[in-house]
N, C-alpha and C positions, 0 to 999 in steps of 0.2 A: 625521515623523509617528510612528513609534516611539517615541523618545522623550516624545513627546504622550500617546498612549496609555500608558507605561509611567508615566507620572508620572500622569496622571488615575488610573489604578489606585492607584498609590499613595496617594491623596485620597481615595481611595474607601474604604481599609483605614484608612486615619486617622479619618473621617468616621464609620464603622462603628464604634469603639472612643467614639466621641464624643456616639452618639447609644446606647449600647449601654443603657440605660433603657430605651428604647424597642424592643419586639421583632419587630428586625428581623434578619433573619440577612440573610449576605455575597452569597448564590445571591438573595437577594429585591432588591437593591440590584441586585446587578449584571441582574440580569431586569427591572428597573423601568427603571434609569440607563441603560445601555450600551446592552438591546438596544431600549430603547424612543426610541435618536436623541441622551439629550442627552449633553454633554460638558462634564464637569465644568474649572471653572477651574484652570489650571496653576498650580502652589503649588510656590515655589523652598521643600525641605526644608531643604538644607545647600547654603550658598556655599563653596567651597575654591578663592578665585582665579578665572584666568581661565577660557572654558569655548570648547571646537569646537563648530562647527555640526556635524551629521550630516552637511549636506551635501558637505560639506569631507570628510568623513570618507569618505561613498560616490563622491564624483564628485572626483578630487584633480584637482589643476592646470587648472580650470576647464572638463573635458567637461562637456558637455553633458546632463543628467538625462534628457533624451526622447529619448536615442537606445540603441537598442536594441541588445545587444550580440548578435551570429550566432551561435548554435550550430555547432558542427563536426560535427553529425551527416551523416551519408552522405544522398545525396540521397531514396535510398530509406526511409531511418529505420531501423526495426527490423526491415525484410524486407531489407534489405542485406546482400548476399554477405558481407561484413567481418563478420556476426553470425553467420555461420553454418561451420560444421557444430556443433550441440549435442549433448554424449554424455556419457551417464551409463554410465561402465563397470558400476558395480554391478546396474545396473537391468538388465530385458530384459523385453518382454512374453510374457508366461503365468501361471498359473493360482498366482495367491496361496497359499502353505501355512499350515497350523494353525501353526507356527511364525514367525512374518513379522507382524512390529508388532505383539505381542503385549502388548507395555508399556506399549502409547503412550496415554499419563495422560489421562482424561477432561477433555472441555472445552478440549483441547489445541488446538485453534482454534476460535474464533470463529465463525469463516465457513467451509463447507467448501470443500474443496479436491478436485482429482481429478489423478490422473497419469496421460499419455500417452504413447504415440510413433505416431510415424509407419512405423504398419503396419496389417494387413488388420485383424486384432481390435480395436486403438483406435481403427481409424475406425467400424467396426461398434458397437462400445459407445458411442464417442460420439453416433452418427445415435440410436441406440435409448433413449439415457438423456438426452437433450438437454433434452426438458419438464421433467424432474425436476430436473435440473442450473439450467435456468432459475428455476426453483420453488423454488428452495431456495438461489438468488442464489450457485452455486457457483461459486472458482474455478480454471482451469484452469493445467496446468504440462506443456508438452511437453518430456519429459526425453531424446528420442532424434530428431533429427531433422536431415536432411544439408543440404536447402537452402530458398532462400525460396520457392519453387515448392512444396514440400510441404509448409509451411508454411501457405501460402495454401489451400492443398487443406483442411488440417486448418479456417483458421477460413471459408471458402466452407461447408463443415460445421456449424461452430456459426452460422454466419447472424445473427451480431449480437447472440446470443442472453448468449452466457456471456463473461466474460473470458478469454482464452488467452491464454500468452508461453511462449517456449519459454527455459529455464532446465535447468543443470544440476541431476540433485535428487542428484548425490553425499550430501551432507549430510544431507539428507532420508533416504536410504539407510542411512546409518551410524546418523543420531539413532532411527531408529524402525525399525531391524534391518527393513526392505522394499527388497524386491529383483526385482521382478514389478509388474506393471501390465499392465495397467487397474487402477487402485484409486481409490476415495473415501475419505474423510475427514473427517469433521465432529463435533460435538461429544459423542458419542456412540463414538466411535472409526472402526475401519478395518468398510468393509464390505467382505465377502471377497464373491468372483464365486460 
């Protein structure tokens, strides 16, 4: 099916060059053609020899395409002891300083973002800024947290509300010289407490 799709594209960028008289730009094709259902005739470009099926290429030696291959994730998923204890040396929760992600370039995400851990202040900030966090489709990152028990406490907390994972934010730390949380994030930079 790939390769279907990938060569109807390709028919598509031929077809545009073809009818290019006619002013139609490539976003008005592909909005009329593609997402309006049809699918254009497969058009062999270039012959060089023989050719593999995909399928041959994704299922070798005759498996089976409808069987579904297991993941090896733990039975719990992401609350499984094997994920956990999560720590951010750098991090620690308290009071943001005038100096702490002072750089961090406008519009530097997209979507905002918030950092936690699992203690008495993050959970308090997160109960109290929850609406806003939801409102403004933020999301979360707990950077200190020992097990999946507190874990669960943190998203029993957000209530379906926000996305949470808990992640190291080393990096985060280093790229945007912050070292303290509770903090937010969003296009507009860091909001200090």
């Amino acid at each position: 099916m790939g390769i279907k799709v990938f060569i109807s594209g390709l028919s598509l960028v031929a077809a545009t060059s073809a009818i290019a008289g006619d002013k139609f730009t490539y976003s008005e094709m592909i909005r009329s053609d593609v997402l309006g259902g049809k699918q254009a005739e497969t058009k062999v470009i270039e012959q060089k020899g023989s050719t593999t099926s995909i399928d041959t290429i994704l299922y070798p030696e005759g498996t089976d395409p409808e069987e579904k291959e297991e993941l090896a994730l733990p039975k719990q998923g992401v609350m499984s002891d094997h994920y956990f204890p999560v720590r951010t040396p750098l991090m620690s929760p308290g009071v943001i300083s005038p100096n702490e992600g002072r750089d961090i370039p406008r519009g530097l995400y997209a979507q905002p973002v918030f950092l936690i851990g699992y203690d008495r202040g993050s959970l308090a900030w997160l109960e109290s800024n929850l609406d806003i966090l939801h409102k403004n489709k933020a999301m979360g990152m707990v950077v200190n947290v020992e097990t999946p028990a507190q874990m669960q406490k943190i998203l029993d907390i957000a209530d379906s509300k926000v996305i949470i994972q808990a992640t190291s934010g080393q990096r985060i730390a280093q790229a945007l010289s912050l070292y303290h949380y509770p903090a937010y994030i969003d296009g507009d930079g860091l909001l200090r407490n």
